[in-house]
C-alpha positions in Angstrom: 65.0 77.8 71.6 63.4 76.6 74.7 66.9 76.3 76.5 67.6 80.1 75.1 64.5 81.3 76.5 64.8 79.9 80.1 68.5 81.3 80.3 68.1 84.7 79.6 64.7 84.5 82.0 67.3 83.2 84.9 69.8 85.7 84.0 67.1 88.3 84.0 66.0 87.5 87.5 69.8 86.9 89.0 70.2 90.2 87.5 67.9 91.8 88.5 68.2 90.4 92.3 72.2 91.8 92.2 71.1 95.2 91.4 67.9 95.0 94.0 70.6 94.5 96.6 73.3 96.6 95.3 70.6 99.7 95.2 70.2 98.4 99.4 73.9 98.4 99.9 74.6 101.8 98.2 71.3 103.3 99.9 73.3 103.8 103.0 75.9 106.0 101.2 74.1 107.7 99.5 71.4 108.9 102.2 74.4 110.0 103.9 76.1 111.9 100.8 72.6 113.7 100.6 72.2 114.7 104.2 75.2 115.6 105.2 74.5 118.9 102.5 71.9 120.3 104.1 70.5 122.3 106.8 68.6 121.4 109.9 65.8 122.4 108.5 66.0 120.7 105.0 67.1 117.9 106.8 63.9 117.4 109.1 62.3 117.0 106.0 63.3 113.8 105.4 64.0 113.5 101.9 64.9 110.3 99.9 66.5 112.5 97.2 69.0 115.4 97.4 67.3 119.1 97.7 68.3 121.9 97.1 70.2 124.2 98.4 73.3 122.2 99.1 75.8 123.1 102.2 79.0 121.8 101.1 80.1 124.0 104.1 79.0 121.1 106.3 81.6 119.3 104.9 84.6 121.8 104.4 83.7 121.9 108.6 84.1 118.6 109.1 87.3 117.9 107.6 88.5 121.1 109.6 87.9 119.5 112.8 88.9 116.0 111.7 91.8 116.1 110.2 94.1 116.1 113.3 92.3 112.9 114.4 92.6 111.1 110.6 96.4 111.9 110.3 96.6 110.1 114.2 94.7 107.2 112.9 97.0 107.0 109.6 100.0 106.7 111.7 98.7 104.4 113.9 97.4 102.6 111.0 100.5 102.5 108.9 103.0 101.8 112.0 100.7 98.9 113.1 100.1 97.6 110.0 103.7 97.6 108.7 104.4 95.7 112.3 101.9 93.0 111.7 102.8 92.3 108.6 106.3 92.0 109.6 105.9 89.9 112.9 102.9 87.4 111.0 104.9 87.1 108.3 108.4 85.7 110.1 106.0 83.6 112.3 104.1 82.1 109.6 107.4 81.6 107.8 108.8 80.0 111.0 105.6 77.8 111.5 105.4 76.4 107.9 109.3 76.3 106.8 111.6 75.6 110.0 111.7 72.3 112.0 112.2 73.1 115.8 110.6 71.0 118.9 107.2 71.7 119.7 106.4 73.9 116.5 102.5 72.2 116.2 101.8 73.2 119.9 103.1 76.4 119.7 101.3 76.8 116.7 98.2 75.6 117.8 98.4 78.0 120.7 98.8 80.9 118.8 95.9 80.2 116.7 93.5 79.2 119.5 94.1 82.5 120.3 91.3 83.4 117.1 88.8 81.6 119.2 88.7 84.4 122.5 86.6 87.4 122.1 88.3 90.4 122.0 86.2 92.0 125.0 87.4 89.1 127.5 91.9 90.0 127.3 90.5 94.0 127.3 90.9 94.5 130.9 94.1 92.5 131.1 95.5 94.2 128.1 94.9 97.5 129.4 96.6 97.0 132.9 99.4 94.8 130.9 99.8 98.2 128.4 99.4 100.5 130.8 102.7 99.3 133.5 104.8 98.3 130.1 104.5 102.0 128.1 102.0 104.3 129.9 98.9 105.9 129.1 97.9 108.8 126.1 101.1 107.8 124.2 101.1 106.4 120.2 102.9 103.0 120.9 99.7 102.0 123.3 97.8 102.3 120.3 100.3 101.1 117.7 101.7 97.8 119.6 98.5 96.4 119.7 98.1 96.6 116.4 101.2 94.5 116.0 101.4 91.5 118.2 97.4 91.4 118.6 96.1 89.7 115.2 97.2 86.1 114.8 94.6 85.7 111.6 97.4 86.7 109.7 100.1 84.2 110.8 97.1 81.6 110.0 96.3 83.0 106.9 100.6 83.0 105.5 101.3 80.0 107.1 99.1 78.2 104.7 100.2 80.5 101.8 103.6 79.4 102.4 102.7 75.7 102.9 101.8 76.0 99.2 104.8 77.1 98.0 107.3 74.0 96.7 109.7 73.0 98.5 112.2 72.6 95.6 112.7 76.8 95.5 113.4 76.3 99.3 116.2 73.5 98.6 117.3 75.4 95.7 118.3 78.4 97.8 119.8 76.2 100.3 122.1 74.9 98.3 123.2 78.3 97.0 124.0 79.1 100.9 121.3 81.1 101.6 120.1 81.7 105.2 116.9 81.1 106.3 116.1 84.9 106.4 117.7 85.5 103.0 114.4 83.3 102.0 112.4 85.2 103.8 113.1 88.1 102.5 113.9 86.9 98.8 111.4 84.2 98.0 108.6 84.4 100.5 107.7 88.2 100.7 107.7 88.3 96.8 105.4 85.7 96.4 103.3 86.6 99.4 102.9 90.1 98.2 98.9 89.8 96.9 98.4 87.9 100.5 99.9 90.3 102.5 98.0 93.3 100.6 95.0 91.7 101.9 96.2 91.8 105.0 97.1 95.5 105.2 93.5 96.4 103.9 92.0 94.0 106.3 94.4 95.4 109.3 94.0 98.9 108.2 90.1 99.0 108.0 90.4 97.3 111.9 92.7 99.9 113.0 90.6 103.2 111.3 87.3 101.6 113.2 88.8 100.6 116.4 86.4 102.7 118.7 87.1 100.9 122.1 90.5 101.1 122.9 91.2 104.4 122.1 88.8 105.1 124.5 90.4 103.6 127.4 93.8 104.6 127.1 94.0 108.0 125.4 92.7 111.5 127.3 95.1 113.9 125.0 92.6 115.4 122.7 95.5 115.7 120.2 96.7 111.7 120.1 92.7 110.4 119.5 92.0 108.7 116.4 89.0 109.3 114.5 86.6 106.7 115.8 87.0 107.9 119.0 87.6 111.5 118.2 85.0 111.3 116.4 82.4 110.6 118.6 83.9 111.9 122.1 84.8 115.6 120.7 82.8 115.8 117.2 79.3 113.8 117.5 79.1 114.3 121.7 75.8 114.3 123.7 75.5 118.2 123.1 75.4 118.3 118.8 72.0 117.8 117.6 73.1 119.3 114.1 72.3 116.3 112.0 74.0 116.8 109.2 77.4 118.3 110.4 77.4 115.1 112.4 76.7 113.2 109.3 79.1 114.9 107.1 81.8 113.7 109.8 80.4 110.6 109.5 81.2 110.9 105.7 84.5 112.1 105.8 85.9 109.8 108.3 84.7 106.6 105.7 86.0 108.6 103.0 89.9 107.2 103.4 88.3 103.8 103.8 86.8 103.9 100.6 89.2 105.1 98.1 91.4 102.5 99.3 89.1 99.6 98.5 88.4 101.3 95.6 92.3 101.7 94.4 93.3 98.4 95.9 90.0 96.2 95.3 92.0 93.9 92.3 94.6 93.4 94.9 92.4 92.7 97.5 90.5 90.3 95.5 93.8 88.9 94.1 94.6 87.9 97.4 92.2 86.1 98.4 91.5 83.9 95.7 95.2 83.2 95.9 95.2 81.9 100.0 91.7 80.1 99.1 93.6 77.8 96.5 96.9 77.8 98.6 93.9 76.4 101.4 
């Protein structure tokens, strides 16, 4: 009875400590939701709870303006993605499956590459960028986005590391080519990883502020962190919550895909952890 008693009282406080901090991670949200429905006026009032009336006007606004900058940041997001995805996938394949000479160093190389803040290869990058394919164009945004992550090439090198070696041999022997088993064996059983990947990549690409900044003037090419804040938010809007309904609808792609893909997302990562 005694043993009953003290595990419902532990459940009780675990419990109750998930929800205390699930109320602090939703606050956020929600305080935005609430705000971004009201006037400047209402809004100066600081409420914690929503008040009426509601301006869903702010919002309809805000979606008007953004839009052009959203479907920019899909594209970007989709082709760089879809790139990664690719390029990782053929290295890690490469790294884990194929014998050539110095595959460890080269390997090793690549990965260090983890270890160098992103701020230090930004001027270097840009000038590199800027002599290959010019300025205010989509492939200065999108080929980034390709050959710049190396986590993933970490991350399916040790999912494919985990896979026997027997279904390798196997398709050997029935005179496949190494990127038949690519494209036959390792993207199927790689597809939870590499879903990870794309929400991972995706969510880096729709928040990617800085280099937007740097190498795209056109108006019409930015994306919506940086179209956002340059020709939405700017030093001359004080109209809270218009700024914070576009705050809103720029995190609103962001979260139905967690939400739609979150068992996938999950999937994946358990899978690598164990493949680790």
């Amino acid at each position: 009875m005694k043993n009953k008693t003290k595990t419902r009282v532990k459940s009780l406080i675990l419990n109750s400590i998930i929800i205390f901090l699930l109320i602090i991670m939703l606050y956020p949200l929600a305080m935005s939701l609430w705000s971004s429905v009201k006037n400047e006026v209402s809004f100066q009032a600081t409420k914690w709870y929503p008040t009426l009336p509601m301006y869903f006007s702010n919002i309809a606004y805000a979606f008007r303006k953004l839009t052009r900058y959203m479907l920019n940041t899909v594209l970007v997001a989709g082709c760089g993605t879809l790139g990664m995805l690719f390029i990782s996938s053929l290295a890690a394949y490469a790294f884990s499956k194929l014998h050539f000479p110095g595959k460890n160093i080269f390997y090793m190389a690549v990965i260090s590459l983890m270890m160098i803040p992103g701020i230090l290869t930004l001027v270097p990058s840009f000038m590199l960028y800027k002599s290959l394919i010019g300025l205010d164009n989509y492939m200065i945004l999108i080929l980034p986005q390709i050959v710049g992550p190396v986590f993933g090439v970490f991350l399916l090198r040790s999912f494919f590391e985990g896979i026997p070696e027997d279904i390798f041999e196997a398709s050997r022997i029935d005179g496949a080519g190494e990127f038949k088993i690519y494209m036959k064996v390792c993207l199927p059983l790689s597809l939870p990883i590499m879903g990870t990947l794309a929400i991972m990549q995706i969510t880096n690409a729709w928040n990617d502020y800085m280099w937007p900044m740097i190498t795209i003037k056109n108006n019409d090419l930015m994306t919506i962190s940086a179209g956002l804040m340059l020709n939405y938010v700017g030093p001359t809007n004080s109209n809270y919550p218009i700024i914070t309904a576009g705050y809103l609808v720029a995190s609103i792609p962001l979260i139905f895909i967690f939400i739609f893909a979150n068992k996938f997302f999950i999937q994946g990562l358990t899978g690598s952890a164990m493949k680790l």
